[in-house]
C-alpha positions as CSV (number, residue, x, y, z in Angstrom):
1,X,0.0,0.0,0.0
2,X,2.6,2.1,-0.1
3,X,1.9,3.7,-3.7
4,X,-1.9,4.3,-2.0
5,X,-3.6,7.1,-0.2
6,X,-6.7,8.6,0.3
7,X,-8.8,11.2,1.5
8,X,-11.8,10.6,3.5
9,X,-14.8,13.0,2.5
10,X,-18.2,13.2,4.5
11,X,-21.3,15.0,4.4
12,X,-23.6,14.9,7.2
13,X,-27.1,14.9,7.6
14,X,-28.6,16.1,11.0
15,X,-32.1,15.8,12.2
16,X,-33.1,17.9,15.0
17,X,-36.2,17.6,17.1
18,X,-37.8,21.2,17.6
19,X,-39.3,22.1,20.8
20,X,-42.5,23.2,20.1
21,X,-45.6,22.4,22.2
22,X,-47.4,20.4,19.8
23,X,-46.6,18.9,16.6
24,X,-45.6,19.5,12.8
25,X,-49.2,19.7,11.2
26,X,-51.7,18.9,13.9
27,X,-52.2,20.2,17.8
28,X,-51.4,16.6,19.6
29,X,-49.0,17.6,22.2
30,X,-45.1,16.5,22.3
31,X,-44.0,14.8,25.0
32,X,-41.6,11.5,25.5
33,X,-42.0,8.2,27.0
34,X,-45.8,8.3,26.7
35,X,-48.1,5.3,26.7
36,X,-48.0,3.9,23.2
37,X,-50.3,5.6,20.8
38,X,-51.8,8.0,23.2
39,X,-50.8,11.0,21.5
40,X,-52.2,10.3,18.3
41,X,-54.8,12.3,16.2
42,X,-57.0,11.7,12.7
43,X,-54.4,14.2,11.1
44,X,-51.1,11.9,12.2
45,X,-52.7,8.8,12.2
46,X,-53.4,9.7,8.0
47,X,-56.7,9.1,8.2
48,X,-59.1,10.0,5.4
49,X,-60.2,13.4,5.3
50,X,-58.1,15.1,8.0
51,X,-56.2,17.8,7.1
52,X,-53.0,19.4,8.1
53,X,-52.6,22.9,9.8
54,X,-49.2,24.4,9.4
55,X,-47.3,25.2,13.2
56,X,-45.8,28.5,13.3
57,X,-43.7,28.5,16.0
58,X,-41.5,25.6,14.1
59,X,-41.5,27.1,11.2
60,X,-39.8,30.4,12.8
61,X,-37.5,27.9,14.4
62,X,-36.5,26.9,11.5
63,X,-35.9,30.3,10.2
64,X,-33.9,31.2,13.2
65,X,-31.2,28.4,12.8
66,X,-31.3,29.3,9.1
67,X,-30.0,32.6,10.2
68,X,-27.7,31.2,12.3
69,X,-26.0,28.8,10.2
70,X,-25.8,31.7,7.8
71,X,-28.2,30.6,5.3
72,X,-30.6,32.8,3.7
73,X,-34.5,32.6,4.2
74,X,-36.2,32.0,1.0
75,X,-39.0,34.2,0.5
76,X,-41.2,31.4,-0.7
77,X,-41.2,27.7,-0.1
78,X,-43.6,25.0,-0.3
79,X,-44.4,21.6,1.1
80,X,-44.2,18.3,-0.6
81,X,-45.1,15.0,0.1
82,X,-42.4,12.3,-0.1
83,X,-43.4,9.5,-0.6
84,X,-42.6,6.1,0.7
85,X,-44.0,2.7,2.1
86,X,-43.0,1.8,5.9
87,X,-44.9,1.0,8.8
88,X,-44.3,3.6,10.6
89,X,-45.7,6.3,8.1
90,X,-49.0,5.9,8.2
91,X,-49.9,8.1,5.6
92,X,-47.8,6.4,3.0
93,X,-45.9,10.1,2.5
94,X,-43.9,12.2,4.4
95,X,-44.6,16.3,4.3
96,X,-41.2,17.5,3.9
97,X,-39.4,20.3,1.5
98,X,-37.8,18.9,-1.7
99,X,-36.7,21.8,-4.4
100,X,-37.4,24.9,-2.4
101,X,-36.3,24.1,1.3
102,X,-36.4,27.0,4.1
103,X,-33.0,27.6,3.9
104,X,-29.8,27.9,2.7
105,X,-26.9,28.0,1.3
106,X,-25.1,28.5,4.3
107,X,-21.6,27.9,6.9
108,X,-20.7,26.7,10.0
109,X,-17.3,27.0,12.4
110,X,-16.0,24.4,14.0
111,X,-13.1,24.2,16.2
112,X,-10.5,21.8,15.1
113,X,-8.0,19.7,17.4
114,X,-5.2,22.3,16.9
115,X,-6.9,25.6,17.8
116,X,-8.2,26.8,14.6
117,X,-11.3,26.4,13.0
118,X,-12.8,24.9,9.8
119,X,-15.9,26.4,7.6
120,X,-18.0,23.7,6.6
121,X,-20.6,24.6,4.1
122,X,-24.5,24.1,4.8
123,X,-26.1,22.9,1.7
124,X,-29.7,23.1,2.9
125,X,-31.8,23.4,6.1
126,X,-36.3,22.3,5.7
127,X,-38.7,21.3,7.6
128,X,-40.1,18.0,7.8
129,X,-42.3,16.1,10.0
130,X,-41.2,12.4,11.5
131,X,-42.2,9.4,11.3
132,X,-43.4,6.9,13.8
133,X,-41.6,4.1,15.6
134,X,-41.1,0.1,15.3
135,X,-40.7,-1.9,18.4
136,X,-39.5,-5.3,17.8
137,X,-39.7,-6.2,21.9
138,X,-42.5,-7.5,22.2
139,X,-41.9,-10.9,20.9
140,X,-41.5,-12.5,17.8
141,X,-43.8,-9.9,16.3
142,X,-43.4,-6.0,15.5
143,X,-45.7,-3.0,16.8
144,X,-45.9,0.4,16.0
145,X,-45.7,3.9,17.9
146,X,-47.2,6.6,16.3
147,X,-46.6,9.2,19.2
148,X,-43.4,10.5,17.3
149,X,-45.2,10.7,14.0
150,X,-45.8,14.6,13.1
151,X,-43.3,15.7,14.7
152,X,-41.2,18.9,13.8
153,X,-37.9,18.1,12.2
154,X,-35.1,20.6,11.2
155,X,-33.2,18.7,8.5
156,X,-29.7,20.5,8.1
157,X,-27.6,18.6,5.0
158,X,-23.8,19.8,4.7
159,X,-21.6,19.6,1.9
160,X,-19.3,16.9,1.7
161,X,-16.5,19.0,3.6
162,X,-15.8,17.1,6.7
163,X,-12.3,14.6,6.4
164,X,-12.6,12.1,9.2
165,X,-14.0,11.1,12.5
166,X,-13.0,14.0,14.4
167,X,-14.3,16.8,12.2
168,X,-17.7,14.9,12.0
169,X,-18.1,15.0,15.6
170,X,-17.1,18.4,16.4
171,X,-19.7,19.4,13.8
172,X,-22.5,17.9,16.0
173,X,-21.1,18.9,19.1
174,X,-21.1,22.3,17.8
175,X,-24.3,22.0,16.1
176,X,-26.1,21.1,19.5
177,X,-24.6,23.4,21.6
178,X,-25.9,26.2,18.5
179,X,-29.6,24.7,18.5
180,X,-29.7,24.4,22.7
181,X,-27.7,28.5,22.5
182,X,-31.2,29.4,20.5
183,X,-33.9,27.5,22.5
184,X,-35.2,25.9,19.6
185,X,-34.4,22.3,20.7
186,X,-33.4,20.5,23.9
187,X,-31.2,18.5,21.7
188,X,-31.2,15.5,23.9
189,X,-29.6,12.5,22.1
190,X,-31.0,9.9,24.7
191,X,-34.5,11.1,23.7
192,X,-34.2,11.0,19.9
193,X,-34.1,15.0,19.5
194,X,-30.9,14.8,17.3
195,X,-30.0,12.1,14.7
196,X,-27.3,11.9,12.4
197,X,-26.9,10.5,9.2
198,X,-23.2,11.0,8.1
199,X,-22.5,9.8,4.1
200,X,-19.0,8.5,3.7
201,X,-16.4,8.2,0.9
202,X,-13.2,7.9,-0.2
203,X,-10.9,9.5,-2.8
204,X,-8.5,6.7,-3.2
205,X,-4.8,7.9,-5.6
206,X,-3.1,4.6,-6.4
207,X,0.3,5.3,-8.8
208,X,-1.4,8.5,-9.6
209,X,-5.0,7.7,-10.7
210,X,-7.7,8.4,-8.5
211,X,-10.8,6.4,-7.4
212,X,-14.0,7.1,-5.2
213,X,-15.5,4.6,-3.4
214,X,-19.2,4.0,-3.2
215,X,-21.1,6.5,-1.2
216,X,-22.2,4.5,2.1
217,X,-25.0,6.9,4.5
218,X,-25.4,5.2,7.8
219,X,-29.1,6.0,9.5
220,X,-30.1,7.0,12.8
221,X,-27.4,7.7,14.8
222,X,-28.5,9.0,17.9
223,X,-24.8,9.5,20.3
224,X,-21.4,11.7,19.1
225,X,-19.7,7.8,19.8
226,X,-21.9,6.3,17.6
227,X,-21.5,8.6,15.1
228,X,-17.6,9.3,15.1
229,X,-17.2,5.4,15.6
230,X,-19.5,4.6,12.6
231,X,-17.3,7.2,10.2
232,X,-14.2,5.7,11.3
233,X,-15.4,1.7,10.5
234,X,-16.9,3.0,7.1
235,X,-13.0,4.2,6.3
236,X,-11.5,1.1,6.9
237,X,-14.4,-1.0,5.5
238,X,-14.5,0.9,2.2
239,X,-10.7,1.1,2.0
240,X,-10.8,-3.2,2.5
241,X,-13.5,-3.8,-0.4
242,X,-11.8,-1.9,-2.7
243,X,-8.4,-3.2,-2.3
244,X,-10.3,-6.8,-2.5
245,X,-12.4,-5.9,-4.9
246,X,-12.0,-2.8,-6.9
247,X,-15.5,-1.5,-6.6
248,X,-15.9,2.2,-7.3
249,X,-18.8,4.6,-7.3
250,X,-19.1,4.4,-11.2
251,X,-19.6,0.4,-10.3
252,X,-22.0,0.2,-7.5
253,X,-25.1,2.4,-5.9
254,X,-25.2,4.4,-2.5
255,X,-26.0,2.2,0.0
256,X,-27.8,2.7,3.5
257,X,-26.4,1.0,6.5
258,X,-27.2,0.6,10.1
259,X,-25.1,0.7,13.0
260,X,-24.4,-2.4,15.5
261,X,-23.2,-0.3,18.4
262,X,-22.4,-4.4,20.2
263,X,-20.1,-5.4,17.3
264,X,-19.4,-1.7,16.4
265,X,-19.9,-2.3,12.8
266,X,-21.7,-1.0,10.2
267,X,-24.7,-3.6,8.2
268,X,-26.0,-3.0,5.1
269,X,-29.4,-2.6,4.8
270,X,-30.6,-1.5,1.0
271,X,-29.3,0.2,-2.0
272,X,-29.8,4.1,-1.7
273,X,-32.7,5.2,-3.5
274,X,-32.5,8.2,-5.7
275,X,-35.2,10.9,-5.8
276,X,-37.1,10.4,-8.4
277,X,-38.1,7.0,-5.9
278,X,-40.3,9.2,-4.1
279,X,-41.8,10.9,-6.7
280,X,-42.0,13.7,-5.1
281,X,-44.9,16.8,-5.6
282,X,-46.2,19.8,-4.0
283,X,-49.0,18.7,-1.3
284,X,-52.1,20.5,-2.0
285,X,-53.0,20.3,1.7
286,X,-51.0,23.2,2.9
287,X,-50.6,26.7,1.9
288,X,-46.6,28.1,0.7
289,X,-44.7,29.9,3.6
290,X,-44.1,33.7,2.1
291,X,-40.9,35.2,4.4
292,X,-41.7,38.8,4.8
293,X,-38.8,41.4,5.8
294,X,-40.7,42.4,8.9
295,X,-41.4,39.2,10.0
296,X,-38.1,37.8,8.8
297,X,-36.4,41.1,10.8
298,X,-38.6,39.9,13.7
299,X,-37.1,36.7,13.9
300,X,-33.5,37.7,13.5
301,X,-33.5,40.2,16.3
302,X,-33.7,36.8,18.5
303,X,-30.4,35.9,17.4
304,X,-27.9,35.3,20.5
305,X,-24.2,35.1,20.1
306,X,-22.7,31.7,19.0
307,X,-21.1,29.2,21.4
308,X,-18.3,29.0,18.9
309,X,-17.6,32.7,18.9
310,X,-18.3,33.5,23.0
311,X,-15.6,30.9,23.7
312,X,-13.2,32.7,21.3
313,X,-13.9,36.1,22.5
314,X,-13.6,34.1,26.2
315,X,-10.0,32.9,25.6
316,X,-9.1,36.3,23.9
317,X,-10.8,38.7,26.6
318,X,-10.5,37.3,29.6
319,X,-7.6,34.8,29.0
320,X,-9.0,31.7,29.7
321,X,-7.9,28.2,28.4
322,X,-9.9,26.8,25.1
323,X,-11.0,24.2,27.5
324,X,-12.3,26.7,30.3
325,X,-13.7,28.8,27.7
326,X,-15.6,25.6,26.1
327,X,-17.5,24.3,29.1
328,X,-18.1,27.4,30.2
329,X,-19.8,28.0,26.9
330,X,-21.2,24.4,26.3
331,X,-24.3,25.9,27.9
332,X,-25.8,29.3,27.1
333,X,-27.4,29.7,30.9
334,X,-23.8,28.8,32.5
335,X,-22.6,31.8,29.5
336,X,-24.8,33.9,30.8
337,X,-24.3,33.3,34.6
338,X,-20.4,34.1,34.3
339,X,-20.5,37.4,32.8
340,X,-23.1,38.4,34.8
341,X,-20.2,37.3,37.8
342,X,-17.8,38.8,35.8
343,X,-20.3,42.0,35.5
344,X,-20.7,42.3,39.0
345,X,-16.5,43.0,39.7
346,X,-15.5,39.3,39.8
347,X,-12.2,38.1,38.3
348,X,-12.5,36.5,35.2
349,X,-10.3,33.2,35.8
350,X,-11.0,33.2,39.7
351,X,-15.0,32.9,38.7
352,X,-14.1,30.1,36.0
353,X,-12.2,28.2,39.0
354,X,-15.4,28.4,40.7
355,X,-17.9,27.5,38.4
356,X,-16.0,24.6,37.0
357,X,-14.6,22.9,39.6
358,X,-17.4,23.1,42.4
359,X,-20.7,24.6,40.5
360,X,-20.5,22.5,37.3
361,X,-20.6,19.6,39.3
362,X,-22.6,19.8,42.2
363,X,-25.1,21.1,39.3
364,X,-24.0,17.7,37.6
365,X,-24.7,15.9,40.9
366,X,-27.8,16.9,41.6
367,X,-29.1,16.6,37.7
368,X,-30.0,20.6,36.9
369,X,-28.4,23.3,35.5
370,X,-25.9,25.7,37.3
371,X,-29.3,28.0,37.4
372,X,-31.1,25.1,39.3
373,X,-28.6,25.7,42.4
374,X,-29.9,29.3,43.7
375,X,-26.7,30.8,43.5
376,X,-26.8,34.8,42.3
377,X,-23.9,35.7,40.1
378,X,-23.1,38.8,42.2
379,X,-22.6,36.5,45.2
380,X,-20.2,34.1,43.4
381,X,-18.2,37.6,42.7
382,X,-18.1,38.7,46.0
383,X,-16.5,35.2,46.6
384,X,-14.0,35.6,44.1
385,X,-12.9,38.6,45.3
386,X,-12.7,37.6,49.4
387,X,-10.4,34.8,47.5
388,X,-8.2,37.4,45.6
389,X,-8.0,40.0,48.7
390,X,-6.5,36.8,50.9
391,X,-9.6,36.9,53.2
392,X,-10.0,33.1,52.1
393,X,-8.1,30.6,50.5
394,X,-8.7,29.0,47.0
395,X,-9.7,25.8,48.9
396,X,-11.7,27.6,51.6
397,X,-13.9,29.5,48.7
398,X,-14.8,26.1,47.2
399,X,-16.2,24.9,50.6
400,X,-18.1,28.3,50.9
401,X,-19.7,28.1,47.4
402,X,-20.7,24.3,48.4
403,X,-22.3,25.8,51.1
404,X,-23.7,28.6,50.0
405,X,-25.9,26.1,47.3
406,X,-26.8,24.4,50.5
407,X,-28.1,27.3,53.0
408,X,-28.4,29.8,51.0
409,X,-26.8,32.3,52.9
410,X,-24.1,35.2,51.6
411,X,-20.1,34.0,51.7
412,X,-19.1,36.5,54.3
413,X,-21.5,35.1,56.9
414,X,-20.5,31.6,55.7
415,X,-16.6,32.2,56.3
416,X,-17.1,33.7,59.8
417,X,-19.2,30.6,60.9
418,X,-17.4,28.0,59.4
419,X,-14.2,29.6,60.7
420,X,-11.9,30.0,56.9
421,X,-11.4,33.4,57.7
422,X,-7.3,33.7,57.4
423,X,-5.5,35.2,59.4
424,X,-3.2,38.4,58.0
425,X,-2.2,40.2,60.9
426,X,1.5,40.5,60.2
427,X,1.9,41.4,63.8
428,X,0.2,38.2,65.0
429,X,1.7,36.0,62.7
430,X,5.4,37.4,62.9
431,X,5.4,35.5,66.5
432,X,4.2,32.4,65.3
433,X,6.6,32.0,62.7
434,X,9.1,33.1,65.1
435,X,8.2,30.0,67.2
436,X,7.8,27.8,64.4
437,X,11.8,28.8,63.4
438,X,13.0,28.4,66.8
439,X,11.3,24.7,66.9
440,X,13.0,23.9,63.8
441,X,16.5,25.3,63.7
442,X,17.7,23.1,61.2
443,X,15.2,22.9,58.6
444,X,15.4,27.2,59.2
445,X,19.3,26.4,58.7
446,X,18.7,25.0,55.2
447,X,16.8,27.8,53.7
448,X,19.8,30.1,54.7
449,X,22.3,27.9,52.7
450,X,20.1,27.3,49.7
451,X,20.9,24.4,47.6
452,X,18.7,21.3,47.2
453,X,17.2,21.5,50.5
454,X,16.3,25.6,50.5
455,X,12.8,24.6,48.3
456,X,11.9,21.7,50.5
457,X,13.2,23.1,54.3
458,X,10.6,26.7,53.1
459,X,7.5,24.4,52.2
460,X,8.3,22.6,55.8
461,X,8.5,25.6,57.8
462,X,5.3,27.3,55.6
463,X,3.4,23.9,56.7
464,X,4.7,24.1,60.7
465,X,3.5,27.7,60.6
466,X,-0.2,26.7,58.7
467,X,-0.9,24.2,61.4
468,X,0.1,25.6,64.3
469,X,-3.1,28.4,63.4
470,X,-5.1,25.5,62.2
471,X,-4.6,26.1,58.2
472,X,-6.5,30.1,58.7
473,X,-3.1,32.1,58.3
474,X,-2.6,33.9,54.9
475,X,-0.1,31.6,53.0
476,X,1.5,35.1,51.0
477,X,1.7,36.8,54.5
478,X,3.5,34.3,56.1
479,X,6.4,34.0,52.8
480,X,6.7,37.4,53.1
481,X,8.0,36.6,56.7
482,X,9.5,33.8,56.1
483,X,11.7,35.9,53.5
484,X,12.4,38.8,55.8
485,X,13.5,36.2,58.6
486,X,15.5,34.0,56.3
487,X,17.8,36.2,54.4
């Protein structure tokens, strides 16, 4: 193989729940882990007669992560029905958007391993409605669910831009956090609210001529391992068949696969189909959506800044690590909570010390938000800044903030009663370490002499000295003693 490479190209399709009250065409309401069937209506079910009536609120969803994701609004589109025989459509069709979808063309960021960024290119983003669901537990039989059928769906298709595992997953990770930034979906993968269908291929150059492999799209991937594990087993499959075999895409169809996440391997299911196999046409149920500039001006003045750019402008402004800067900005409420920290006098990087190591994750712990703990972002400054002025330690400020999501009650009085105030009365502390020196003559004598010993013989005495006043004397106070008595 050494006269062979290739590059991996991948477009992704995502599917993305919208959180709307009720559903795509009909007012049954949207909720999950219902009893089978119980949210069902003539309109979903297909039933003769019943009409569809268009939901609003998804469609200016839609409009709004059009804008986001760059892509234009198009003044008019229409609705057409795609159609298709499975169980789990009962109508036979699917409403969706074929030649004149929502939006688009458009971009998105995402970050890349090494600190930059990559612009993938958004093909298309329209509305569709779901379908239902197959259960195959119940025996040696199949049933149907028809709760999910009707749902909204925000179907965002990019360009074939991505080159391996890695890219593909930052794209969804980065395409949640975007959809959850806007409040148009909860974007919970355990629930089904965001799918991913990535379509893989190679571009194989062997001795200077080039071959692409057959386009494989893998369905229904509903976790970032799924999907980034899937990509990676397509690469090696496709790069084994066509050294065994020579197959290219002039020589064989797109094909749909499934994932087996227990043998992590992709299975093929059928040969792709192509367009014209769901004869698709304009349904003349529903009405075209006409985009007017004030109502398209409306929607855009609910645009929010981008995860992607708040955790640039996080690392540049307040000089926070990528990683910092990235959970702090994996949720728009934590985002928000920070600044308003940071607004309030608080050091930047002393607030992130906070919030990630003790909010995050007694928020984590106790399954909400950092919002769900009570805390007030002026209150998490005042904190930071007892912890900066040497009131407080570092250590002592996480066992406040732990204990000001359990009572309730402001860090000052919480430092007083639990006793962390330090102590920085030079006076005071100048005749402990005075005591401290005299107890240990010797280690005092190394720190005169320097040499190995010096660094080890100062953290000793610093430790003799923070014991002796039971770990409440300020550790800068005490060097600067230290220092002056040591010279």
């Amino acid at each position: 193989m050494s006269d062979l490479t290739y590059k991996v190209i991948v477009g992704l399709e995502i599917h993305v729940q919208l959180n709307t009250r009720t559903k795509m065409f009909c007012s049954c309401a949207l909720s999950f882990g219902e009893e089978a069937n119980s949210r069902v209506c003539p309109v979903c079910l297909g039933l003769p007669g019943a009409l569809p009536v268009m939901n609003r609120q998804a469609v200016e969803y839609a409009m709004l992560a059009a804008l986001a994701l760059d892509c234009p609004v198009a003044e008019f589109t229409k609705w057409d029905r795609k159609s298709y025989y499975y169980p789990d459509l009962p109508k036979n069709y699917q409403i969706s958007q074929y030649d004149l979808p929502l939006g688009g063309p458009g971009s998105i960021e995402i970050p890349l391993e090494d600190g930059t960024t990559k612009k993938v290119r958004i093909r298309r983003a329209h509305l569709e409605e779901d379908a239902g669901k197959n259960v195959h537990a119940a025996g040696s039989f199949s049933q149907v669910d028809l709760n999910r059928a009707g749902t909204p769906l925000l179907e965002i298709v990019t360009e074939p831009d991505l080159n391996g595992p890695e890219q593909v997953r930052a794209l969804a990770v980065e395409l949640q956090r975007i959809v959850r930034y806007l409040g148009i979906s909860e974007a919970d993968m355990q629930k089904g609210h965001m799918r991913f269908e990535p379509n893989v291929n190679l571009v194989i150059d062997r001795a200077g001529q080039q071959f692409k492999t057959p386009i494989a799209e893998v369905k229904n991937l509903n976790s970032f391992r799924a999907l980034e594990r899937s990509v990676a087993y397509e690469i090696r499959r496709q790069l084994d068949d066509f050294l065994e075999t020579g197959r290219t895409m002039q020589m064989g169809n797109k094909s749909t696969r499934g994932w087996n996440d227990v043998h992590e391997a992709t299975v093929l299911q059928r040969e792709k189909e192509e367009a014209h196999d769901y004869r698709y046409f304009p349904d003349p149920d529903l009405v075209p959506v006409v985009t007017t500039r004030q109502w398209l001006d409306e929607i855009r003045s609910r645009l929010c800044e981008l995860p992607l750019q708040r955790q640039v402008r996080y690392v540049q402004a307040y000089g926070l690590s990528e990683y910092d800067a990235g959970v702090l900005t994996g949720d728009r409420s934590t985002a928000d909570f920070f600044e308003q920290a940071v607004g309030s006098g608080g050091d930047p990087k002393r607030i992130c010390n906070l919030l990630t190591q003790v909010g995050l994750k007694l928020a984590n712990e106790r399954g909400r938000d950092l919002l769900g703990l009570g805390l007030e972002p002026n209150a998490v400054a005042t904190l930071a800044g007892m912890i900066d002025q040497g009131v407080i330690s570092a250590s002592a400020g996480n066992t406040i903030l732990q204990a000001m999501v359990e009572t309730g009650k402001k860090p000052e009085t919480l430092a007083q009663e639990l006793n962390l105030v330090q102590k920085s009365d030079a006076g005071e502390l100048e005749g402990i370490v005075d005591q401290v020196l005299k107890e240990n003559a010797a280690a005092a004598a190394d720190v005169v002499a320097g040499g190995k010993k010096s660094q080890k013989a100062r953290g000793f005495l610093l430790g003799q000295v923070m014991q002796k006043t039971k770990g409440q004397a300020n550790p800068k106070v005490v060097s600067e003693i230290l220092n002056r008595k040591l010279r």
